[in-house]
C-alpha positions in Angstrom: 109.9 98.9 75.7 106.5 97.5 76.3 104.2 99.4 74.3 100.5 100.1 76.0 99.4 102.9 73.0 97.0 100.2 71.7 96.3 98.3 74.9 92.0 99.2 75.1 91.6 95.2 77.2 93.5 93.5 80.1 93.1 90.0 81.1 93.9 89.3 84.7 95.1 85.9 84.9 93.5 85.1 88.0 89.9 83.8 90.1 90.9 84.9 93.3 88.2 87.6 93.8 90.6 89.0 96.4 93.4 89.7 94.3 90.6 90.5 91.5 89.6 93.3 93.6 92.8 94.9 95.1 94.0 94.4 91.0 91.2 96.7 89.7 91.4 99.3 92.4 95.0 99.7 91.9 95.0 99.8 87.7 91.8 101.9 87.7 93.3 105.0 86.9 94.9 103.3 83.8 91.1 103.8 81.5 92.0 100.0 79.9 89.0 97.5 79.9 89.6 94.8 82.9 88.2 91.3 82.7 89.3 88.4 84.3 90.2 85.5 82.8 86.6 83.6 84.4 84.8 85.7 82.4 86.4 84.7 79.5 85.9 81.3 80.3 89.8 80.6 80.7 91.0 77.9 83.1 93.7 78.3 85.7 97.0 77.8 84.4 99.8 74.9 86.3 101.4 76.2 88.6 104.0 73.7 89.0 107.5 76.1 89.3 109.1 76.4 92.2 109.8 80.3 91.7 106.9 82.8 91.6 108.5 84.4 88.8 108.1 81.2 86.8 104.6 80.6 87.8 103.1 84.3 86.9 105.1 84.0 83.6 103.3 81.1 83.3 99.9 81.8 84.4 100.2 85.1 82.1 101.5 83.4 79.1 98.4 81.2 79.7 95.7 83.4 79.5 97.3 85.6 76.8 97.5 82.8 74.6 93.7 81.5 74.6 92.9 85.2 75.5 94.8 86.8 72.3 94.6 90.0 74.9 97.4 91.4 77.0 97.5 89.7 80.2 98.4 90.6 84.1 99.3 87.5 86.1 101.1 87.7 90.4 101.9 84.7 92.0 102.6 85.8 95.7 102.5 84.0 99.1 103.8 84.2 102.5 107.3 83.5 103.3 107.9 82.5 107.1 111.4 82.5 108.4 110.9 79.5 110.9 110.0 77.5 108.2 112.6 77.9 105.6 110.5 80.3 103.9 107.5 78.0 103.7 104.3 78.1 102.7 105.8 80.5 99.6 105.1 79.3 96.4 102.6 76.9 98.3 100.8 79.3 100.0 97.3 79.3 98.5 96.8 75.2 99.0 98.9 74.9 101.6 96.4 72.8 103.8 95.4 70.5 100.6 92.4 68.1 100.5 88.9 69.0 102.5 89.0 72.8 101.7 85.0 74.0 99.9 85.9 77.1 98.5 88.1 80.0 98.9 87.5 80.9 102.4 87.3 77.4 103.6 90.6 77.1 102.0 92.4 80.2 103.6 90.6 79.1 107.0 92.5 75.7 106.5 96.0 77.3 105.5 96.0 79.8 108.6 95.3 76.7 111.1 97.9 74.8 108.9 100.8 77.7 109.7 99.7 78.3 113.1 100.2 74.2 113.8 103.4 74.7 112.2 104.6 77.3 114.0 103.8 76.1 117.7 106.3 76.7 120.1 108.1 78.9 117.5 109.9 81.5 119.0 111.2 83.8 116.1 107.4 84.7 114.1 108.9 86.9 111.8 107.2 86.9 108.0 107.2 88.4 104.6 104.2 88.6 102.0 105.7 88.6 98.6 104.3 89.8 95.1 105.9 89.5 91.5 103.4 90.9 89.0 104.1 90.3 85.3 102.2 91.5 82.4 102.5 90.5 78.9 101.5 92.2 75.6 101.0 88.3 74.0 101.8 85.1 75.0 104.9 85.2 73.5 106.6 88.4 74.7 110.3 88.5 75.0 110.0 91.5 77.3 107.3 90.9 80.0 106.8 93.9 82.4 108.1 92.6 85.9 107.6 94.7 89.4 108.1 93.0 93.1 107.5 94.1 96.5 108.0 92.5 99.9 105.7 93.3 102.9 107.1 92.6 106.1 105.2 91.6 109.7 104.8 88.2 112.2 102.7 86.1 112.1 100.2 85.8 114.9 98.9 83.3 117.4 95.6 83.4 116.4 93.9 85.9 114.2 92.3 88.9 113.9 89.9 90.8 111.5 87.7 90.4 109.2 88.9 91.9 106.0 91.5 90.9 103.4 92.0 87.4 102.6 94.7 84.5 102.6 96.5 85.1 105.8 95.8 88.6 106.2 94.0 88.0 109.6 97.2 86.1 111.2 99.9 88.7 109.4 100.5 91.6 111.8 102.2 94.7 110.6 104.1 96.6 113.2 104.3 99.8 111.7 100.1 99.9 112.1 100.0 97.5 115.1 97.2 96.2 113.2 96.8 92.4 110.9 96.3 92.7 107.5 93.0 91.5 107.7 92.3 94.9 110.2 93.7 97.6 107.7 91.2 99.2 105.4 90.9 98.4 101.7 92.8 101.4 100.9 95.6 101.6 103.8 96.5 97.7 102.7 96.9 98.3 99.0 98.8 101.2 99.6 101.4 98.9 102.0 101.1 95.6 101.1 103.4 93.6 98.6 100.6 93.4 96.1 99.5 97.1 96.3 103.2 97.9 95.8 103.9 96.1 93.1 101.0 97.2 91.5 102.3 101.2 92.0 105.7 100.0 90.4 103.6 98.7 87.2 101.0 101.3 87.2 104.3 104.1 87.3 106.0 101.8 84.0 102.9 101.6 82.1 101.9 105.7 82.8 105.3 106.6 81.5 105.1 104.0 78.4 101.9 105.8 77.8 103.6 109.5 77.9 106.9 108.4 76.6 
C-alpha cells in the first residue's frame, strides 16, 4: 500500500491555477506541504497519450522525477457525446494557435465546441477526472481515483466562475453551469472535486492504517 507516514511535501504536477486552486482546497485537510511544480521551476510534462490515465502517469512521473518529491498529477477534459467523445484528452488546446494565456485559451475552446456542436440535437456531456499520485517517479503502485460529472452543454454561456468550459457545462441537478456554482458546491460535485474525496479517503486511511 502506498505509504504517506513520511510524506511532509507534495508536488502538484500542474500550472493551471484553476486546478491549482480546487487541488489545494480539497487536500487541505491532509497537513502535507503543497507546491506546484512552477514553483519548483519544473516544466510541463508531454502529453502525447491518447488515455488520460497515460498522460497523468506521465505528467506525475515527470515532476517526481526532477522533483525527488511525491507528486499529484489529473488529466481531465470534457467528453461530448455528439462528437465521439471529443474534445477529451484534447480539451485544454482544443482551439490551437492564437490563444494569449489561459483565459484566452478556454475563451477559444468554448467557441470551438459551440461551432462544433451547431445544429446538434443531443447536447449531452461528461467532465472526466483521473487523479494519480506517486510516492517517486518510479512507483509500481500509483494511487488512482476517477469520477465523471455529467451535464449539456450549452448554447452560449453563463457565469463567471470556474474555468475551462465550466460556463457552457450545465448541470441539471443545480439548473445552474459550472461556471455559476460556488467554489465549494463545484468541488463537492464535479469530477475533479470527486476524485479528489476518493484520494483524500485512501490517503486518511493509509495514514491511520
Amino acid at each position: 500500500m502506498f505509504s504517506v507516514f513520511n510524506m511532509k511535501k507534495l508536488v502538484i504536477a500542474s500550472n493551471n491555477p484553476g486546478k491549482l486552486r480546487e487541488i489545494a482546497a480539497i487536500l487541505a485537510p491532509l497537513a502535507i506541504e503543497v507546491v506546484t511544480q512552477g514553483a519548483l521551476g519544473v516544466p510541463e510534462a508531454e502529453e502525447p497519450h491518447s488515455t488520460f490515465i497515460e498522460n497523468a502517469l506521465a505528467k506525475a512521473r515527470h515532476a517526481s522525477r526532477l522533483t525527488g518529491l511525491p507528486a499529484l498529477a489529473d488529466d481531465s477534459g470534457v467528453c461530448v457525446h455528439a462528437l465521439g467523445g471529443e474534445p477529451g484528452v484534447h480539451s485544454a488546446r482544443y482551439a490551437e494557435g492564437g490563444a494569449s494565456g489561459r483565459d484566452d485559451q478556454d475563451r477559444c475552446n468554448n467557441e470551438k465546441l459551440l461551432r462544433a456542436l451547431e445544429g446538434a440535437a443531443d447536447r449531452s456531456a461528461h467532465y472526466y477526472c483521473v487523479i494519480v499520485l506517486v510516492h517517486h517517479a518510479d512507483d509500481p503502485q500509483p494511487l488512482i481515483a476517477e469520477a465523471e460529472w455529467h451535464g449539456e452543454i450549452l448554447r452560449e454561456p453563463r457565469g463567471t466562475g470556474g474555468f475551462g468550459y465550466d460556463p457552457l457545462f450545465l448541470v441539471p441537478e443545480f439548473g445552474l453551469t459550472g461556471a455559476e456554482l460556488s467554489p465549494q458546491e463545484k468541488n463537492r460535485v464535479s469530477h475533479r472535486g470527486r476524485a479528489l474525496s476518493q484520494l483524500l479517503t485512501r490517503l486518511r486511511a493509509a495514514q491511520t492504517a
